[in-house]
N, C-alpha and C positions, 0 to 999 in steps of 0.2 A: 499702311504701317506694317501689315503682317507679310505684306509681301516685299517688304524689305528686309525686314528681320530672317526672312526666309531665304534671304540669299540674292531674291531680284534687283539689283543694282539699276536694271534699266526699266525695273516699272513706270509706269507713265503717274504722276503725282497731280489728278487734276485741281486747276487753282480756283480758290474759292472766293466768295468776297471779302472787304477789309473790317475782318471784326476778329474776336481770337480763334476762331476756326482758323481765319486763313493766317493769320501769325504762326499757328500750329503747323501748318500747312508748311509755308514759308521755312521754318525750321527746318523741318524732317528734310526737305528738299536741297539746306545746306548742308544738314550729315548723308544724307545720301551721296550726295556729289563728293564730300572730303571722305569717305570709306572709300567710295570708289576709285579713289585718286590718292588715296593712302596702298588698297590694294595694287593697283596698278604699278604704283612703286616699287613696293617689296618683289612683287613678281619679277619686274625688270632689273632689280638686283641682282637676284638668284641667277638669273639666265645671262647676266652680262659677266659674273664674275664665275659661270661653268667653265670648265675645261673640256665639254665635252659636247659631241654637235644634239639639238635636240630641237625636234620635231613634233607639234602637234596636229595631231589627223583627223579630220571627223572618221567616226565609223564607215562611211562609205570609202576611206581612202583620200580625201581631198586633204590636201597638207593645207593647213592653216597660220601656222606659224613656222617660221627656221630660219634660227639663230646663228649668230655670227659665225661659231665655231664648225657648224654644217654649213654654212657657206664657203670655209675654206676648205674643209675635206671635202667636198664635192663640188669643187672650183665655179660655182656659181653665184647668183644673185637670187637674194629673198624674191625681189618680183617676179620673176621669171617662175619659180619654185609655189610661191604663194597662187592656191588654186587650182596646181596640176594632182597629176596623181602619187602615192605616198609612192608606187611603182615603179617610178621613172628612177628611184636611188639604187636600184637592184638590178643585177643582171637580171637577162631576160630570162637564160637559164633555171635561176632560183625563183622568180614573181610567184609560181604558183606556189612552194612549199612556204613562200614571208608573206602572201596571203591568205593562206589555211591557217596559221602562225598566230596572224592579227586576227581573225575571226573568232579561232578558239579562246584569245584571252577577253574578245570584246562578248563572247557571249557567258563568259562568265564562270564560277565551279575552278576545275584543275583540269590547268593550274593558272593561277591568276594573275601571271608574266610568265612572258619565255626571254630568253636569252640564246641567242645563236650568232654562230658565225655566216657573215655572206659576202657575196662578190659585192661591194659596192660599187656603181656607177657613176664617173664626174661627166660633167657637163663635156667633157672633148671626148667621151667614149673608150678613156682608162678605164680597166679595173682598178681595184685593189681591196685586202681582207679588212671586213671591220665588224667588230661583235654589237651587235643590233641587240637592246633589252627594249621589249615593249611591254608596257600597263595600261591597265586603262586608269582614266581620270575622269573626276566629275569637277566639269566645270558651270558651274552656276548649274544650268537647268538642264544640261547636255551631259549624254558621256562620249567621249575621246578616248584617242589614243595619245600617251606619251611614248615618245625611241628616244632612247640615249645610245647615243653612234660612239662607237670610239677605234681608230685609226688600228690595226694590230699587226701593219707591215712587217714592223719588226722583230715581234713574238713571231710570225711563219717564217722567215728569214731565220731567224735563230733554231728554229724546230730544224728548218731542212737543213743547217748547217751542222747539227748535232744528228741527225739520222746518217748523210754525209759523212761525217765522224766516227759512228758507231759500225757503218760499213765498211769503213775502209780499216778498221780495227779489226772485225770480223774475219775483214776476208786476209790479212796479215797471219793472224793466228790460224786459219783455217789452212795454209799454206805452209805456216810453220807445224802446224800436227800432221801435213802430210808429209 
């Protein structure tokens, strides 16, 4: 009992004989299963109605989870992804400074998520920009890693198209004062 209440979902509930022990028994092991299947639920709510791709990592980097919305920004499939490394979404260029990144926030202190921009990697070996926030999370009796991926093609598109802008305005007036 205490180690359900504590969060163990998958404690082992051993069965006893037919008398109100094991009625008791009996119970707990139907609210254990409908928590667990109530959690289960709302969780896959949230992550079915995100807009935004999202990834859970063990600490060592193994991707455990990734949702729909990360399988289309990184044109792949959950199986393939489920198991490998969280590495393999990052150029190769970046892996070291988005695993110093993940490190710092899984071990704890400040700051306790980061947010950056990186090359992300799809499965055919396109780049393209996407701002990575990662936390850690406690789930059940683990901590992880959460990323919320989000696509920013169009924010650096729009940037270089206003720097573009502002130079060629630049160098207009600079030609007009000479």
């Amino acid at each position: 009992t205490q180690a359900i209440a504590g969060g163990d979902l998958k404690h082992r509930i051993p069965l006893t004989e037919d008398d109100e022990i094991g009625a008791m028994t009996s119970a707990l092991m139907v609210f254990r299963d409908t928590a667990q299947a109530v959690e289960d639920a709302n969780a896959q709510a949230i992550i079915d109605n995100a807009d935004v791709g999202l990834i859970i990592a063990d600490p060592d980097g193994t991707i455990r989870f990734f949702n729909s919305m990360a399988v289309k920004l990184f044109a792949t499939n959950p199986e393939i992804m489920i198991g490998s490394s969280l590495l393999t979404i990052i150029s190769a260029a970046e892996r070291e400074t988005f695993a110093s990144s993940c490190h710092a926030v899984l071990a704890g202190g400040l700051p306790d998520h980061i947010v950056q921009t990186f090359q992300g990697l799809r499965s055919d070996g396109s780049l393209f920009p996407v701002d990575i926030s990662v936390h850690p999370v406690q789930q059940r009796n683990q901590r992880r890693l959460i990323l919320t991926v989000h696509d920013v093609t169009e924010r650096e598109r729009a940037q270089a198209l206003l720097k573009k802008r502002v130079r060629q305005k630049t160098d207009r007036l600079s030609r007009i004062n000479i």
